[in-house]
Backbone atoms as SQL, in Angstrom:
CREATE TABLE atoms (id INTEGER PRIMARY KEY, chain TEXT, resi INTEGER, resn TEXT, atom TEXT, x REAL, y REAL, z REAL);
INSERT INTO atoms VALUES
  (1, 'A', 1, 'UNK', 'N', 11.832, -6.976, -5.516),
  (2, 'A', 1, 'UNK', 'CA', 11.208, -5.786, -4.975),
  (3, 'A', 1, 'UNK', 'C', 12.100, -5.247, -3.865),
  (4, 'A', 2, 'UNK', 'N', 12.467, -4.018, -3.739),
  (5, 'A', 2, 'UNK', 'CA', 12.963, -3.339, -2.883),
  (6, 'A', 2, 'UNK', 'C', 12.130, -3.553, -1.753),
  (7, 'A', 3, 'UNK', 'N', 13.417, -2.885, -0.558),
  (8, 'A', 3, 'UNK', 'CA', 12.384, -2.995, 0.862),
  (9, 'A', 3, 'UNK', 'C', 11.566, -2.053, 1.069),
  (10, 'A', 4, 'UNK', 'N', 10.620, -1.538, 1.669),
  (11, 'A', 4, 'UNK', 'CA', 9.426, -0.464, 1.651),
  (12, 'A', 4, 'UNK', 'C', 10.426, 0.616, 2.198),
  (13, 'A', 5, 'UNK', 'N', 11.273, 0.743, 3.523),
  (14, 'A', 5, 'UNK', 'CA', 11.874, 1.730, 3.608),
  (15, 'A', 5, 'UNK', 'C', 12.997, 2.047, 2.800),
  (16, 'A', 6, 'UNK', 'N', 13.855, 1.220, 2.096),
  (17, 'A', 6, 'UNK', 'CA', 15.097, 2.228, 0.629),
  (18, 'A', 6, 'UNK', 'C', 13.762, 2.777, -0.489),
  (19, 'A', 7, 'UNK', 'N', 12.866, 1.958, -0.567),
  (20, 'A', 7, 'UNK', 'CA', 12.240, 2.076, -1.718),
  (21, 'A', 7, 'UNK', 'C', 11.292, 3.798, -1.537),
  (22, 'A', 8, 'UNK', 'N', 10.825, 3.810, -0.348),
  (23, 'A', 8, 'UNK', 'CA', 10.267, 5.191, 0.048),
  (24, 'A', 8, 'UNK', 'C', 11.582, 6.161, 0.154),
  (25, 'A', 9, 'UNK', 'N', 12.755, 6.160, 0.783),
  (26, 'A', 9, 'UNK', 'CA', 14.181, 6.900, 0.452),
  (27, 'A', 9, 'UNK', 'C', 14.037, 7.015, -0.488),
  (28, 'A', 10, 'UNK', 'N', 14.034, 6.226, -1.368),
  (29, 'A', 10, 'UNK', 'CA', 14.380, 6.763, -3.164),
  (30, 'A', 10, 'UNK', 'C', 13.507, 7.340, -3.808),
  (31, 'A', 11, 'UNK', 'N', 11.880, 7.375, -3.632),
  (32, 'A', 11, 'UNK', 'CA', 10.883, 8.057, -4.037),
  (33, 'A', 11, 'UNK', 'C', 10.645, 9.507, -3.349),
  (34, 'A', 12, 'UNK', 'N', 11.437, 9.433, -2.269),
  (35, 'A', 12, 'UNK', 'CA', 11.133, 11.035, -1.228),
  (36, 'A', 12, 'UNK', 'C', 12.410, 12.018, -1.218),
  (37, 'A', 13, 'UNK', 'N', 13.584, 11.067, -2.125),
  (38, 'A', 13, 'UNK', 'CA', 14.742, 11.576, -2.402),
  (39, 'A', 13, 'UNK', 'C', 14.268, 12.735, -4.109),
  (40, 'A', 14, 'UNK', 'N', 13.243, 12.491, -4.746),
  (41, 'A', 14, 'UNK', 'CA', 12.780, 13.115, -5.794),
  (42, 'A', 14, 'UNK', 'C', 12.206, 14.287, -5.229),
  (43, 'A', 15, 'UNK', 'N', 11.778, 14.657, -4.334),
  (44, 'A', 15, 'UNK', 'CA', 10.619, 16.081, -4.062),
  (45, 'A', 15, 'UNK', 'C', 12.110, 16.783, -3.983),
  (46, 'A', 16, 'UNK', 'N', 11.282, 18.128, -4.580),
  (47, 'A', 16, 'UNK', 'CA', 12.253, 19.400, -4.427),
  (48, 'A', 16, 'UNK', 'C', 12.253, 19.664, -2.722),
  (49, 'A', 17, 'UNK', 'N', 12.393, 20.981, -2.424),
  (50, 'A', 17, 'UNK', 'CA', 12.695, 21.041, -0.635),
  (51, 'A', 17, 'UNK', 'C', 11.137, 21.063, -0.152),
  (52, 'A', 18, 'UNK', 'N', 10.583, 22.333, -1.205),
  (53, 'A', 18, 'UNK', 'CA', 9.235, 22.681, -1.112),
  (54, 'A', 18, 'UNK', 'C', 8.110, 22.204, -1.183),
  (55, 'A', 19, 'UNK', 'N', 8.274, 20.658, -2.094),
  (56, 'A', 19, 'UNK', 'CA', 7.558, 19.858, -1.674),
  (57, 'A', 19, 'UNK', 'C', 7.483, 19.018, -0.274),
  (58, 'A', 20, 'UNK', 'N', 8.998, 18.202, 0.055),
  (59, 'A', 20, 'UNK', 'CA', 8.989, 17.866, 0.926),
  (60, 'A', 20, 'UNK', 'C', 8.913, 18.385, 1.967),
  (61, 'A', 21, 'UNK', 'N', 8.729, 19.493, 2.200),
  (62, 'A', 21, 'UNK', 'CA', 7.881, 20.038, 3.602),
  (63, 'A', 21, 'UNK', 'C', 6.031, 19.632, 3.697),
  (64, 'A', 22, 'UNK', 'N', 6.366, 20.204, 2.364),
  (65, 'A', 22, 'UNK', 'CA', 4.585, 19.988, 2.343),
  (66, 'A', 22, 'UNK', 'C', 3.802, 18.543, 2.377),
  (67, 'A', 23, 'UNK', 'N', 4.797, 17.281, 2.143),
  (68, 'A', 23, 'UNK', 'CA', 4.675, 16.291, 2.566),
  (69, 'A', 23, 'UNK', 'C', 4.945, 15.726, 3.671),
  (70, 'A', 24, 'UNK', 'N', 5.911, 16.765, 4.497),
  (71, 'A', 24, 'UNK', 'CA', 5.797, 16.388, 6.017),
  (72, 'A', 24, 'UNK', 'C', 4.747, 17.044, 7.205),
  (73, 'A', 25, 'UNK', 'N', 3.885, 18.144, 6.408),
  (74, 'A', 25, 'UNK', 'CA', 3.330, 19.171, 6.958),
  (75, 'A', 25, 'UNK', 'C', 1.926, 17.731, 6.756),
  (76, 'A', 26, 'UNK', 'N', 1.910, 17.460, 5.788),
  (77, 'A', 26, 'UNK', 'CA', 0.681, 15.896, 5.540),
  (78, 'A', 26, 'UNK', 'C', 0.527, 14.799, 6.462),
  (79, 'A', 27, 'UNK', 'N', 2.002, 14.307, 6.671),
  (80, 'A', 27, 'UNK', 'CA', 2.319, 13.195, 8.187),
  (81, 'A', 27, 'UNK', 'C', 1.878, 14.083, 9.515),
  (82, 'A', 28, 'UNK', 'N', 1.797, 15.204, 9.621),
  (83, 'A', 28, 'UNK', 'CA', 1.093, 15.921, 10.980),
  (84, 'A', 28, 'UNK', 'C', -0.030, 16.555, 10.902),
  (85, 'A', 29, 'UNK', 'N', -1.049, 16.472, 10.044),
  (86, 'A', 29, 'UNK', 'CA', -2.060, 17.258, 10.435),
  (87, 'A', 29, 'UNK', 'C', -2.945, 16.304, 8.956),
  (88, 'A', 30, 'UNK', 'N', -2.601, 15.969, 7.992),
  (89, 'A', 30, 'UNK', 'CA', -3.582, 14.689, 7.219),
  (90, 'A', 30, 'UNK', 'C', -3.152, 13.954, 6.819),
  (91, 'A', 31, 'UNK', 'N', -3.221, 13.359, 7.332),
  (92, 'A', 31, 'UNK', 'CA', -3.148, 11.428, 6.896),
  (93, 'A', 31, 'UNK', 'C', -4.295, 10.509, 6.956),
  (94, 'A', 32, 'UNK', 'N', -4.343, 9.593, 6.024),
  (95, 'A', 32, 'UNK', 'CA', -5.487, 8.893, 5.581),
  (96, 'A', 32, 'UNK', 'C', -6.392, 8.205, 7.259),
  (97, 'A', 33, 'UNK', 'N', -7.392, 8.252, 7.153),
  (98, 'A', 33, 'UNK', 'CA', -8.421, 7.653, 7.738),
  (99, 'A', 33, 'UNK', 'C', -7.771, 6.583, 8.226),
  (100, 'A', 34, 'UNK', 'N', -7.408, 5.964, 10.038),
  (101, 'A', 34, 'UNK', 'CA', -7.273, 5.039, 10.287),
  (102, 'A', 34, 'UNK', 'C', -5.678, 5.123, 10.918),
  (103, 'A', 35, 'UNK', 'N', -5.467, 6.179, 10.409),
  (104, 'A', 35, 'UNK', 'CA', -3.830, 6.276, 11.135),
  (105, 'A', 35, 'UNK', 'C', -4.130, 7.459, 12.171),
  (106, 'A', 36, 'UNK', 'N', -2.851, 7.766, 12.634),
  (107, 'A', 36, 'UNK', 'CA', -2.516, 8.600, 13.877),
  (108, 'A', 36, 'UNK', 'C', -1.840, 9.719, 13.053),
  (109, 'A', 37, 'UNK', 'N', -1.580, 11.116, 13.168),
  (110, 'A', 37, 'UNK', 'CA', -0.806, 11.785, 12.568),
  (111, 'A', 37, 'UNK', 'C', 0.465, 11.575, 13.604),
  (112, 'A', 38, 'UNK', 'N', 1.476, 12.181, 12.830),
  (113, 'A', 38, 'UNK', 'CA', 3.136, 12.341, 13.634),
  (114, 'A', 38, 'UNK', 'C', 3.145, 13.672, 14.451),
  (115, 'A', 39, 'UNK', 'N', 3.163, 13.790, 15.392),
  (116, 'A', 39, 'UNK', 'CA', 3.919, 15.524, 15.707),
  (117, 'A', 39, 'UNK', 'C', 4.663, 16.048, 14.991),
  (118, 'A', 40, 'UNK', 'N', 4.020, 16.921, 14.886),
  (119, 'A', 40, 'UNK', 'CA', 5.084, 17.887, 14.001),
  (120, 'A', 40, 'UNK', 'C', 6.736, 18.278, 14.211),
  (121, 'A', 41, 'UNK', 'N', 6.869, 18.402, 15.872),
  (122, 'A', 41, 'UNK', 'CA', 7.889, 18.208, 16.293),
  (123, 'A', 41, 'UNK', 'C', 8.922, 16.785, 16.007),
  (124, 'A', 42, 'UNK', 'N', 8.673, 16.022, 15.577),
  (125, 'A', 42, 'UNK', 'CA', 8.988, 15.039, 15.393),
  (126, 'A', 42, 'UNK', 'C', 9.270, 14.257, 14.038),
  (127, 'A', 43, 'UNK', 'N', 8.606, 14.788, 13.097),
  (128, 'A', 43, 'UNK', 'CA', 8.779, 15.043, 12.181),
  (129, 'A', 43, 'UNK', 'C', 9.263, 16.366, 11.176),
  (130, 'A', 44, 'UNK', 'N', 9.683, 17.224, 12.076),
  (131, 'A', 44, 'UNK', 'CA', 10.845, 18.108, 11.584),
  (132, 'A', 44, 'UNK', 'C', 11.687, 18.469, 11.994),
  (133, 'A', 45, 'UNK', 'N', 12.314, 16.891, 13.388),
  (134, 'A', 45, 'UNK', 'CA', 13.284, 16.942, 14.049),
  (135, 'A', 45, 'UNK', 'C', 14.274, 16.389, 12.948),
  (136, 'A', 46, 'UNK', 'N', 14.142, 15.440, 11.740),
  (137, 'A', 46, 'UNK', 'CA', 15.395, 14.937, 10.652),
  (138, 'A', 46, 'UNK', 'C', 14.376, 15.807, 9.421),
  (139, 'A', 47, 'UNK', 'N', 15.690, 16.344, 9.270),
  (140, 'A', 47, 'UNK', 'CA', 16.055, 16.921, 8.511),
  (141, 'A', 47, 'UNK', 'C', 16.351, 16.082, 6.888),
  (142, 'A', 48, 'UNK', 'N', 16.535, 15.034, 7.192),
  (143, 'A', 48, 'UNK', 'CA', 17.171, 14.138, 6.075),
  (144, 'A', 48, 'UNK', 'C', 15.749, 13.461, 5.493),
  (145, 'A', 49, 'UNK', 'N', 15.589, 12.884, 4.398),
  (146, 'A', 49, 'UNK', 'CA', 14.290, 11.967, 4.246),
  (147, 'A', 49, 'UNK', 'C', 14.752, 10.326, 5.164),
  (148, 'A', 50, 'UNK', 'N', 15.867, 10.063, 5.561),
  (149, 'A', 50, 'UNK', 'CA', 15.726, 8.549, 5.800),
  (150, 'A', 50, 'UNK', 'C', 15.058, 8.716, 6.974),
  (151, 'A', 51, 'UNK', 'N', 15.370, 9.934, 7.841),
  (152, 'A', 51, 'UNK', 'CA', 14.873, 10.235, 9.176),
  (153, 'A', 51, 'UNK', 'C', 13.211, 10.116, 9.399),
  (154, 'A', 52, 'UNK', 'N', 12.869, 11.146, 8.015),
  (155, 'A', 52, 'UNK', 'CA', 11.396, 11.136, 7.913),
  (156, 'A', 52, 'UNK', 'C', 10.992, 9.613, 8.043),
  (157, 'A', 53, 'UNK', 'N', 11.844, 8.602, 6.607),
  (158, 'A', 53, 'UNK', 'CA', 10.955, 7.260, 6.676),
  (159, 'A', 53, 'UNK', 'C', 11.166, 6.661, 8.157),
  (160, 'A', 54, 'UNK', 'N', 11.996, 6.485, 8.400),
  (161, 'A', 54, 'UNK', 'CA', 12.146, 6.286, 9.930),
  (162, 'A', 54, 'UNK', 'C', 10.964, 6.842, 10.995),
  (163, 'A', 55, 'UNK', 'N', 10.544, 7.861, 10.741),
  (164, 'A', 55, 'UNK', 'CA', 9.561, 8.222, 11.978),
  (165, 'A', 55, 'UNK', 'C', 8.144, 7.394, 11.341),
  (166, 'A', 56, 'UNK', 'N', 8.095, 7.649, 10.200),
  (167, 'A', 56, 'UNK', 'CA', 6.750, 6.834, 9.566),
  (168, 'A', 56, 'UNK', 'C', 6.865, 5.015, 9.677),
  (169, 'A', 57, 'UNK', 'N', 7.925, 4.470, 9.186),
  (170, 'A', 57, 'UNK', 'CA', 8.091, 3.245, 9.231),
  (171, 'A', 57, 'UNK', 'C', 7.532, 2.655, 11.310),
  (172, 'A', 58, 'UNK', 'N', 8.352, 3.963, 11.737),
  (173, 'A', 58, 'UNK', 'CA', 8.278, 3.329, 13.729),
  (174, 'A', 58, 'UNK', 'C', 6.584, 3.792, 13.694),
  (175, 'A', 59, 'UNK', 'N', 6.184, 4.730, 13.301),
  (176, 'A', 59, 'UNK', 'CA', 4.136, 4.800, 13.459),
  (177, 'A', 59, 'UNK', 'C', 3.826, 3.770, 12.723),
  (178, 'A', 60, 'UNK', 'N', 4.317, 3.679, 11.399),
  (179, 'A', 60, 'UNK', 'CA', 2.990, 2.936, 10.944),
  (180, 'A', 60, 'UNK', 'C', 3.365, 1.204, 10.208),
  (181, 'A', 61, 'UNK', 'N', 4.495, 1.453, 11.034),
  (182, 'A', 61, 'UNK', 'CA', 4.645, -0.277, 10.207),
  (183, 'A', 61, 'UNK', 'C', 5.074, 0.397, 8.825),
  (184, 'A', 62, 'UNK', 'N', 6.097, -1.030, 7.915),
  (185, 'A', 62, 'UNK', 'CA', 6.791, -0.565, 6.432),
  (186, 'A', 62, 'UNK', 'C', 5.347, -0.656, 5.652),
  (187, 'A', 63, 'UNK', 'N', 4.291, -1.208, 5.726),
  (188, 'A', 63, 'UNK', 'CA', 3.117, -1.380, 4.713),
  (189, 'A', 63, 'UNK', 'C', 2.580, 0.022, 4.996),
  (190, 'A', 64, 'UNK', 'N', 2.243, 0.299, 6.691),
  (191, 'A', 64, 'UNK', 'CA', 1.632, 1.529, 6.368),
  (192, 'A', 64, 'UNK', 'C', 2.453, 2.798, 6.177),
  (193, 'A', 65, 'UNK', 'N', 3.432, 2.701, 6.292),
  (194, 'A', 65, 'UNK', 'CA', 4.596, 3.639, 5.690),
  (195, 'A', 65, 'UNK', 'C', 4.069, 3.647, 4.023),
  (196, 'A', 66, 'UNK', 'N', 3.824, 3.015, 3.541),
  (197, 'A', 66, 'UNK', 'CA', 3.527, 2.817, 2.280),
  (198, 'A', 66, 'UNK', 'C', 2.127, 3.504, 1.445),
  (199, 'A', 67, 'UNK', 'N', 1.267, 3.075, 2.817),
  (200, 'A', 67, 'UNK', 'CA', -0.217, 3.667, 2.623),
  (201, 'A', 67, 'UNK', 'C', -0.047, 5.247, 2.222),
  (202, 'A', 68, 'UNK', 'N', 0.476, 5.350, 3.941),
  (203, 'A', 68, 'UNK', 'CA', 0.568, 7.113, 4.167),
  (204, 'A', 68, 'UNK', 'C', 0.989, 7.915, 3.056),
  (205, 'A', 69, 'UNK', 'N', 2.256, 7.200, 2.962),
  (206, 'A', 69, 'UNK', 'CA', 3.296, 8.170, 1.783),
  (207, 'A', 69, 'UNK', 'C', 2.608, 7.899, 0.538),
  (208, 'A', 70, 'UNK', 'N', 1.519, 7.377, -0.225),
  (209, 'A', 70, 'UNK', 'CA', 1.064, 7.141, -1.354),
  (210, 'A', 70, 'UNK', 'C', -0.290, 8.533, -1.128),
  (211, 'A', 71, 'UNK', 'N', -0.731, 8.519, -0.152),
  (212, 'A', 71, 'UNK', 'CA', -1.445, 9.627, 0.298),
  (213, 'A', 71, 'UNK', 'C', -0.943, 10.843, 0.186),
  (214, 'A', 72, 'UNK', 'N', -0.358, 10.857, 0.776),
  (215, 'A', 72, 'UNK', 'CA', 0.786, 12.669, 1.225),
  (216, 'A', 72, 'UNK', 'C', 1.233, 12.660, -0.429),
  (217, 'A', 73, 'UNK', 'N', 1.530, 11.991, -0.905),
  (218, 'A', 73, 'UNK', 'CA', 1.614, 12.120, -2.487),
  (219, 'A', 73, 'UNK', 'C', 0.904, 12.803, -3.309),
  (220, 'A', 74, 'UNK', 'N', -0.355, 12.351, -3.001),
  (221, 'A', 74, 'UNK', 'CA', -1.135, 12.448, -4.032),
  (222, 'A', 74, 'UNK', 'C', -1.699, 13.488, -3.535),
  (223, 'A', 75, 'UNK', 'N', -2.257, 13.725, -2.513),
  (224, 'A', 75, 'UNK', 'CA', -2.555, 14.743, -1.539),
  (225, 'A', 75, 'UNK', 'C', -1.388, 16.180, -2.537),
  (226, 'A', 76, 'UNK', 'N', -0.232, 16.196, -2.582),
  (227, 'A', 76, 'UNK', 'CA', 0.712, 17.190, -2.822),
  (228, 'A', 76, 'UNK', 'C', 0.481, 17.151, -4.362),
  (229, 'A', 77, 'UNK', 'N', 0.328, 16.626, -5.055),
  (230, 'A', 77, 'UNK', 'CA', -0.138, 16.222, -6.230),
  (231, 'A', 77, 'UNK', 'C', 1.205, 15.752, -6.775),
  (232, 'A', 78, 'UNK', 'N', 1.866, 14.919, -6.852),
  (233, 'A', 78, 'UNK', 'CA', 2.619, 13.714, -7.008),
  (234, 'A', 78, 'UNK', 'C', 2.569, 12.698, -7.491),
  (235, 'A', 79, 'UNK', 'N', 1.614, 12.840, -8.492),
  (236, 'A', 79, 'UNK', 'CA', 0.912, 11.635, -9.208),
  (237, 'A', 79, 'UNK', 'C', 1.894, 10.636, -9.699),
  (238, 'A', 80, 'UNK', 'N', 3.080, 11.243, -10.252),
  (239, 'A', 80, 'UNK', 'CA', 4.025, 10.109, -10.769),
  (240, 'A', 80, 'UNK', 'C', 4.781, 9.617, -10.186),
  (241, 'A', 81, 'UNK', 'N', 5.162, 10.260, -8.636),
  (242, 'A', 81, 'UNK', 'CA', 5.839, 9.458, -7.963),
  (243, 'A', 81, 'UNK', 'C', 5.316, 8.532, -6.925),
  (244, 'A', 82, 'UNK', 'N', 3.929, 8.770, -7.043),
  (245, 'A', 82, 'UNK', 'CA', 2.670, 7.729, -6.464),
  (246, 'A', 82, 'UNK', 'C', 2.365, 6.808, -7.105),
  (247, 'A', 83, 'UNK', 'N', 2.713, 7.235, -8.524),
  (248, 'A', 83, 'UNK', 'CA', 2.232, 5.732, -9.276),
  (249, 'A', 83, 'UNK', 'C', 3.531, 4.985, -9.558),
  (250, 'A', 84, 'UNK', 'N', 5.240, 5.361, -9.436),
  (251, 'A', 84, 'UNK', 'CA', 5.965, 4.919, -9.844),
  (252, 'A', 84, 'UNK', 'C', 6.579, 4.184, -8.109),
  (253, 'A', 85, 'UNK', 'N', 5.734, 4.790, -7.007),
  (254, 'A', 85, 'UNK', 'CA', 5.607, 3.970, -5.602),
  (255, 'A', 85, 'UNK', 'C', 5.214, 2.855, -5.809),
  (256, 'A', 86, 'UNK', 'N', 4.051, 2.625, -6.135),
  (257, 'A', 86, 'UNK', 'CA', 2.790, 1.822, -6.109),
  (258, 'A', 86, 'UNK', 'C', 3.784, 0.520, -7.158),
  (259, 'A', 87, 'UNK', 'N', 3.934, 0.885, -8.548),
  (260, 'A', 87, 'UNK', 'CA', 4.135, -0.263, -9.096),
  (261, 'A', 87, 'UNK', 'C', 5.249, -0.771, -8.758),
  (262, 'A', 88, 'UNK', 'N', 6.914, -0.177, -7.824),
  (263, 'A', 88, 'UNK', 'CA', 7.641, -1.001, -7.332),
  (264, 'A', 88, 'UNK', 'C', 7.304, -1.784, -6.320),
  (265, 'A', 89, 'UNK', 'N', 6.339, -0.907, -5.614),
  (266, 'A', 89, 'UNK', 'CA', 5.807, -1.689, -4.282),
  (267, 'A', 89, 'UNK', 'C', 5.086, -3.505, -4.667),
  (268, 'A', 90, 'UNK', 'N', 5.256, -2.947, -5.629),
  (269, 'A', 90, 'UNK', 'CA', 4.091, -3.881, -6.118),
  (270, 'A', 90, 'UNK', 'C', 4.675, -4.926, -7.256),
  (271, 'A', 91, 'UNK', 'N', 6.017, -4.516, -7.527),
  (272, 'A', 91, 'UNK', 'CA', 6.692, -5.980, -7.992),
  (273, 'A', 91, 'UNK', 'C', 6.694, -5.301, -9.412),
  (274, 'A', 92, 'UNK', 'N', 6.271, -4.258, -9.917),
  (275, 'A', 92, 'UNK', 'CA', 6.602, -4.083, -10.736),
  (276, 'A', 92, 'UNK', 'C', 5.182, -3.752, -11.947),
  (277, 'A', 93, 'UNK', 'N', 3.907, -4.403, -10.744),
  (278, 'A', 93, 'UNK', 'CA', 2.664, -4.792, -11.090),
  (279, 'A', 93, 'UNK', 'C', 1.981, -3.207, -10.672),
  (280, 'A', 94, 'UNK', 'N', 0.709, -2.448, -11.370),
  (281, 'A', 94, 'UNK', 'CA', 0.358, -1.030, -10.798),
  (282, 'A', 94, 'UNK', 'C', -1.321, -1.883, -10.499),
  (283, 'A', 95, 'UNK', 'N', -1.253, -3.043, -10.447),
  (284, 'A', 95, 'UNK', 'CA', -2.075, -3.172, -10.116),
  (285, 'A', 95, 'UNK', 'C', -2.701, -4.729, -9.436),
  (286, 'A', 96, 'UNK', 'N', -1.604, -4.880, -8.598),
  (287, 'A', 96, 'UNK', 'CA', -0.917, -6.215, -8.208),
  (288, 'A', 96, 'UNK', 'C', -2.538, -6.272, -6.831),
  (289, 'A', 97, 'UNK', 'N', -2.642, -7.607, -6.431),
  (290, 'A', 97, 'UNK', 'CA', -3.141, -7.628, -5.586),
  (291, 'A', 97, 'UNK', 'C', -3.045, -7.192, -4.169),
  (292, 'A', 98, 'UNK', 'N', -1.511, -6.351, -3.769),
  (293, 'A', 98, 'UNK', 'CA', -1.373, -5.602, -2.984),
  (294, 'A', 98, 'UNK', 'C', -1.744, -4.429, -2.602),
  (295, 'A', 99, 'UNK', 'N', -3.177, -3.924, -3.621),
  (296, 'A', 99, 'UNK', 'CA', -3.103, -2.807, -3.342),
  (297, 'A', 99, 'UNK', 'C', -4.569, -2.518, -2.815),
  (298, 'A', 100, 'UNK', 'N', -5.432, -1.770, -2.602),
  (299, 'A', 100, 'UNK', 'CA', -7.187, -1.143, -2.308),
  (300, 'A', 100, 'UNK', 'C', -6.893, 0.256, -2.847),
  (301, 'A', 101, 'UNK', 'N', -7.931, 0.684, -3.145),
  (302, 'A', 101, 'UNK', 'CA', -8.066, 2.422, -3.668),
  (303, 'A', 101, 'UNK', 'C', -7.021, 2.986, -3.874),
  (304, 'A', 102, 'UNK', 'N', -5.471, 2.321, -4.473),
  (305, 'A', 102, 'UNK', 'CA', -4.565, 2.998, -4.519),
  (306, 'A', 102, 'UNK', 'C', -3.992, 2.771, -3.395),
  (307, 'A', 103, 'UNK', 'N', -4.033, 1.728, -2.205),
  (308, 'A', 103, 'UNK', 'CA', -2.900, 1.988, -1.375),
  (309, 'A', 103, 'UNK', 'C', -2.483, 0.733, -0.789),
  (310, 'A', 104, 'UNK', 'N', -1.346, 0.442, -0.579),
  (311, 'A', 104, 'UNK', 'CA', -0.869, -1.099, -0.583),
  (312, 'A', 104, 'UNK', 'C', -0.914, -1.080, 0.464),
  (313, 'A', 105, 'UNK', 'N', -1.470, -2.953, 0.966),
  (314, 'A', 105, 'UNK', 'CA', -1.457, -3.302, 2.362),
  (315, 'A', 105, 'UNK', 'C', -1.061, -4.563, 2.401),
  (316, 'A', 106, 'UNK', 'N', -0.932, -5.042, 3.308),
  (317, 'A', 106, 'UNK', 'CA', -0.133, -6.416, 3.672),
  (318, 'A', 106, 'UNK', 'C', -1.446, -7.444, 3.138),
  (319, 'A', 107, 'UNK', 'N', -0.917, -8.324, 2.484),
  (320, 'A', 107, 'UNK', 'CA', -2.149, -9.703, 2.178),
  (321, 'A', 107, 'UNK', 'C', -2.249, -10.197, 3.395),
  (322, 'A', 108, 'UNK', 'N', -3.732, -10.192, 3.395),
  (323, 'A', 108, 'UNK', 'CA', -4.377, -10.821, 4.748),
  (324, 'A', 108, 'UNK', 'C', -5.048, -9.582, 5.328),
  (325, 'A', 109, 'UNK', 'N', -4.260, -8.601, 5.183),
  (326, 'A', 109, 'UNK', 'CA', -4.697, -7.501, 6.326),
  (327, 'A', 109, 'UNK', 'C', -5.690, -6.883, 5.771),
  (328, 'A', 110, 'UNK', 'N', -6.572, -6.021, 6.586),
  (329, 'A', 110, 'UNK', 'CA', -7.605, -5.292, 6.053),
  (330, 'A', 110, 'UNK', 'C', -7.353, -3.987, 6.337),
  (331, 'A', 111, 'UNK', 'N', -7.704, -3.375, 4.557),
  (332, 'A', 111, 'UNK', 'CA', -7.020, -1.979, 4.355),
  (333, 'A', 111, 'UNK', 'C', -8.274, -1.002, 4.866),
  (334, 'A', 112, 'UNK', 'N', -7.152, 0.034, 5.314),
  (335, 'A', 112, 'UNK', 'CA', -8.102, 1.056, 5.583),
  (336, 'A', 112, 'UNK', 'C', -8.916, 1.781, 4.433),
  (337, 'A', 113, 'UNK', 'N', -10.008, 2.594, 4.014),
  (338, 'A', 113, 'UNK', 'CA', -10.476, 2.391, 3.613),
  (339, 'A', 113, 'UNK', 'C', -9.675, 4.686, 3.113),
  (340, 'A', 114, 'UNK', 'N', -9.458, 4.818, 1.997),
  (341, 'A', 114, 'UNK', 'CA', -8.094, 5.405, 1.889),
  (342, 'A', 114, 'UNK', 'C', -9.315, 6.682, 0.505),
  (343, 'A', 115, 'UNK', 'N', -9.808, 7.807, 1.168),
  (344, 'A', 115, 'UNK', 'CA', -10.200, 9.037, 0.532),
  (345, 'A', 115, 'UNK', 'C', -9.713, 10.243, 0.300),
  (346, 'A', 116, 'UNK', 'N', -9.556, 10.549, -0.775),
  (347, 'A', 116, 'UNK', 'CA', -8.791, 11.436, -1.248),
  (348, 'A', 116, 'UNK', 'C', -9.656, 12.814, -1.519);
């Protein structure tokens, strides 16, 4: 399994431009229940996607880097690159014990509870 941050690079390296705004416009103003949003300033200070995972990975931890961006996904309607997240995240499994309502969390930890 890839690490959560190349593995989110390579899934956020797929959005056209126009999406990926609209998935950074998601990290500042909706993100799932239980997180903090990003400033907006701050998230459209990089320009690049590693920058983006970088500001998400330093908020939310690489698992909840994982949550969020499976959200802002699906949220944008991204279904295949949410589900082709999910099953690397996941070993390869789309429905591995890493995951709740669609969104992977660390074993042990208790997931937020993730509405779409």
């Amino acid at each position: 399994m890839a690490g959560a941050p190349s593995l989110l690079v390579s899934i956020l390296d797929e959005l056209l431009e126009d999406d990926l705004k609209r998935f950074r416009w998601n990290l500042s103003y909706n993100v799932p229940e239980g997180f903090e949003t990003i400033p907006k300033g701050r998230v459209e200070k990089g320009k690049h996607v590693t920058e983006t995972v970088t500001q998400m990975v330093e908020a939310y931890g690489e698992e909840g880097a994982v949550t969020v961006t499976l959200y802002a996904l699906r949220k944008t309607n991204q279904n295949n690159l949410a589900q082709r997240l999910e099953t690397e995240h996941n070993g390869g499994r789309a429905d591995g014990p890493s995951h709740v309502d669609g969104a992977p969390v660390q074993p042990g930890a208790a997931a937020p509870q993730v509405s779409i």
